[in-house]
N, CA and C of each residue as an Amber inpcrd file, in Angstrom:
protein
   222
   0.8180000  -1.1920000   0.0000000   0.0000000   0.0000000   0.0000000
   0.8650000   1.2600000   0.0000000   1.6580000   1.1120000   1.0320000
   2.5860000   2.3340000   0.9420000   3.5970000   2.6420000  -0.4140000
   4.0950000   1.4190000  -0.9510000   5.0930000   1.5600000  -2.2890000
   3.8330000   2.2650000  -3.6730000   2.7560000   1.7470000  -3.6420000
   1.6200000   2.3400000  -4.3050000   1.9220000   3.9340000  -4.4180000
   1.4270000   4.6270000  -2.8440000   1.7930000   5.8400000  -2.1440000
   2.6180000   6.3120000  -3.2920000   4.1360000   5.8480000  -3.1990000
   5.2450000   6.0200000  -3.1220000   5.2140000   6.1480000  -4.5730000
   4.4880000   5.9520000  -5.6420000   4.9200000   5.3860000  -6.7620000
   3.8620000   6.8690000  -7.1170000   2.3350000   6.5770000  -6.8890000
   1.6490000   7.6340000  -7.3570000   2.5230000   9.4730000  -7.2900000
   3.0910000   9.2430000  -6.0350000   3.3900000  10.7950000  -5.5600000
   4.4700000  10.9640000  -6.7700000   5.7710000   9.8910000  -6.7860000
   6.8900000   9.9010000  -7.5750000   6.3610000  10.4220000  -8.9020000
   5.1570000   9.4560000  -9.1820000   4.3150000   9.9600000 -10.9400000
   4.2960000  11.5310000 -11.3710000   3.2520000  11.8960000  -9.9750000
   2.7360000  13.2370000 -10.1680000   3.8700000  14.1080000 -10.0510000
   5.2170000  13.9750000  -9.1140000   6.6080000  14.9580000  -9.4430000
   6.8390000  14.6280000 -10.8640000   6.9450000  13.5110000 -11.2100000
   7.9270000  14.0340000 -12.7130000   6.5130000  14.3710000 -13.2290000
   5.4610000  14.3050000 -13.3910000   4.4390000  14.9140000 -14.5200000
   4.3460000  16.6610000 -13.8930000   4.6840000  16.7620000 -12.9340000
   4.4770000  18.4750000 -13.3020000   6.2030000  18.8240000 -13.4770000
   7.0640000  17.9500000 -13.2890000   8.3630000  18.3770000 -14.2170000
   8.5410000  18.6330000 -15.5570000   7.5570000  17.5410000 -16.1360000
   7.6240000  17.5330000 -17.5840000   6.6380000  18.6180000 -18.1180000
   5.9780000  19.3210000 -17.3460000   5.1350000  20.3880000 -17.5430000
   5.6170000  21.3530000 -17.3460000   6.5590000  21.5880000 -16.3250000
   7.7810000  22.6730000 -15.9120000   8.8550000  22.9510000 -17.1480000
   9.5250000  21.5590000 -17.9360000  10.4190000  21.6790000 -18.6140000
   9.5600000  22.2610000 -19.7900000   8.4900000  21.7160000 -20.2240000
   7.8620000  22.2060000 -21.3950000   7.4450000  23.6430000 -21.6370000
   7.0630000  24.0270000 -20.7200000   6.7730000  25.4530000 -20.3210000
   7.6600000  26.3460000 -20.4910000   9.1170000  25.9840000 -19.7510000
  10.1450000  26.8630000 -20.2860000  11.0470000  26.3480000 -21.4330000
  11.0230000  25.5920000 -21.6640000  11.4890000  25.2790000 -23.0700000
  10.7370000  24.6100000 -24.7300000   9.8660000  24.8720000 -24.5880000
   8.8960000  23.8390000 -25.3720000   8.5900000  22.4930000 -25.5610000
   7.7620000  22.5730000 -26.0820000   7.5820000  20.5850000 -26.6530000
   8.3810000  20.1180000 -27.3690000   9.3730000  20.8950000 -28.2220000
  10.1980000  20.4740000 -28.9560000  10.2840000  20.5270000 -30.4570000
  10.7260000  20.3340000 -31.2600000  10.8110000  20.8320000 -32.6440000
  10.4910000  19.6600000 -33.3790000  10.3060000  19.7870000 -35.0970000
   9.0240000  18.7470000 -35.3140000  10.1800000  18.0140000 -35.6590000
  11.0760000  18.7600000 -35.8150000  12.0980000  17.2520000 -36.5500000
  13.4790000  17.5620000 -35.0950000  14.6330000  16.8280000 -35.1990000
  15.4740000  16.6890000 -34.3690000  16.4130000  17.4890000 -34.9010000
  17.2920000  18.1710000 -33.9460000  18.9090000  19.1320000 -34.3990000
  19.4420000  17.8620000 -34.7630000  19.8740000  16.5470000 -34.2180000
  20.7820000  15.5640000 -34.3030000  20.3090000  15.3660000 -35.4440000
  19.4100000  15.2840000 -36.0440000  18.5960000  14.3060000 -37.9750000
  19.2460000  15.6930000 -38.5000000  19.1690000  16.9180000 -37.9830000
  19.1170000  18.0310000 -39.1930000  20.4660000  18.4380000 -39.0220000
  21.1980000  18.5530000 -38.2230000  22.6840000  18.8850000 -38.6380000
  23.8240000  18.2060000 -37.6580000  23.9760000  16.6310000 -37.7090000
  24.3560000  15.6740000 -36.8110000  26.1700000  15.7540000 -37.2680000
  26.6340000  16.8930000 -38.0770000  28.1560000  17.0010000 -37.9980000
  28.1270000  17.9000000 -37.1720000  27.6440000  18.8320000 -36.6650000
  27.8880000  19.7420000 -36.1620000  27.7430000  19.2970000 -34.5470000
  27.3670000  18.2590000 -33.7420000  26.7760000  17.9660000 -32.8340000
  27.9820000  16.7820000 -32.5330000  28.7680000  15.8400000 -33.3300000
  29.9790000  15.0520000 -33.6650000  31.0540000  15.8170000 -32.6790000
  31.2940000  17.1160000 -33.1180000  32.5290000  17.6690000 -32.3500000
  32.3920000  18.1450000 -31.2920000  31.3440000  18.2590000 -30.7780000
  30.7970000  19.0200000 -29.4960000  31.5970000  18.2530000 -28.5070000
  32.3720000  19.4110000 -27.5360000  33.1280000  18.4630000 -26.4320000
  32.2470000  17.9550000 -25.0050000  30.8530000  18.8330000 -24.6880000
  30.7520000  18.4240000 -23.2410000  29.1090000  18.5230000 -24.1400000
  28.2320000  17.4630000 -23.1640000  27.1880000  16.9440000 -23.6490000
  26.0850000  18.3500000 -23.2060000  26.5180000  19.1300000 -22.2670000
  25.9890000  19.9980000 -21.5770000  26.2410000  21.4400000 -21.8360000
  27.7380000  21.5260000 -22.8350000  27.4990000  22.9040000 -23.7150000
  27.7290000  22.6530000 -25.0710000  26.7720000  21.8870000 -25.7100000
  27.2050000  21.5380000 -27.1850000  26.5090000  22.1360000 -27.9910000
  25.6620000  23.0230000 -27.4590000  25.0310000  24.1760000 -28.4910000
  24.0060000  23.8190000 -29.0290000  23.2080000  23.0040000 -28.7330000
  22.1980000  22.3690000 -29.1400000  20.7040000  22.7720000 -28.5710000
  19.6400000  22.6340000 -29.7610000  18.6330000  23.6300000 -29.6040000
  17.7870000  22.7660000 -28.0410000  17.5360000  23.7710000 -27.3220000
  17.1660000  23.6980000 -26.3360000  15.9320000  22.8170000 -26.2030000
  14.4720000  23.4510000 -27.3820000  13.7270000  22.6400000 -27.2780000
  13.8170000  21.3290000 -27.8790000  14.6960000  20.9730000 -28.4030000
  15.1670000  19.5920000 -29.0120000  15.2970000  18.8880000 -27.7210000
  16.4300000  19.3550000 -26.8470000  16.6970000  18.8040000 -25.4490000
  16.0510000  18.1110000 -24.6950000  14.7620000  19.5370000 -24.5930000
  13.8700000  19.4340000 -23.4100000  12.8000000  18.2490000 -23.9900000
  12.5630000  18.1190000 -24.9190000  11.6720000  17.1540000 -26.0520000
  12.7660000  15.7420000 -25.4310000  13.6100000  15.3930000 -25.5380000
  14.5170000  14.3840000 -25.0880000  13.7500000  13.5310000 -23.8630000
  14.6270000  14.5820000 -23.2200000  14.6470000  14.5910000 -21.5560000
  12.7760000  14.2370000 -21.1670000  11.8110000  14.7770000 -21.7410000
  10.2940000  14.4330000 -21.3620000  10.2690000  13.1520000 -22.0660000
  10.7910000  12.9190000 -23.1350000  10.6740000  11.1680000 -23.8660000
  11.2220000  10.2080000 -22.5520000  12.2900000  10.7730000 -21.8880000
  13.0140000   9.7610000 -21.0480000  12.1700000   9.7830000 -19.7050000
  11.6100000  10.9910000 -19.3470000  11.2990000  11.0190000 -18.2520000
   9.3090000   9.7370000 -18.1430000   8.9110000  10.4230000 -19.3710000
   7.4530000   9.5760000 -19.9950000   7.6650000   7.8950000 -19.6170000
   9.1890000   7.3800000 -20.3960000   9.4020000   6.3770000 -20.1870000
   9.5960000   5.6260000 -18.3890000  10.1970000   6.3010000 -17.9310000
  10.4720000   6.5840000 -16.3870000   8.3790000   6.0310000 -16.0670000
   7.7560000   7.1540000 -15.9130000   6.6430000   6.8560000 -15.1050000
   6.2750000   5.9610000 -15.6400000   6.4570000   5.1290000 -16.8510000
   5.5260000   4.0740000 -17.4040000   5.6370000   2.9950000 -16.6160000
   7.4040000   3.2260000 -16.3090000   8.2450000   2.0830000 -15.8700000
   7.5830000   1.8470000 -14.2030000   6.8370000   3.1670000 -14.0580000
   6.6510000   2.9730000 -12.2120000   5.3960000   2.6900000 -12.2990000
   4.4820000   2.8020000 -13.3920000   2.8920000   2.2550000 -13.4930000
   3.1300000   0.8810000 -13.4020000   3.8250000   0.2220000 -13.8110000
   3.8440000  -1.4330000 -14.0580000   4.2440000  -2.2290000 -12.2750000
């Protein structure tokens, strides 16, 4: 009963994260920076200043996070 608890509350943080990230960065772009200019993204030295469009990112990061709560529904 309590891991239930534990699982619902965990849900509802990342779903208003992914509402937080979207908000300030968008839903994301219809196609990907990596599909549309993936030499330029090759030389980038740190994964965290590689110049890459933000809402591409944040579009990422909500795919991973989506996957995450699915993983805690089961």
């Amino acid at each position: 009963m309590i891991e239930k608890l534990k699982n619902k509350s965990e849900i509802l943080f990342w779903k208003f994260a992914i509402y937080l990230i979207q908000r300030g960065y968008g839903k994301g772009c219809k196609t990907s920076d990596l599909e549309d200019m993936p030499e330029i993204f090759k030389t980038a030295q740190s994964v965290f200043h590689s110049g890459r469009c933000p809402s591409c990112r944040s579009k990422e990061v909500c795919n991973w996070i989506s996957g995450h709560i699915e993983l805690l529904k089961m």
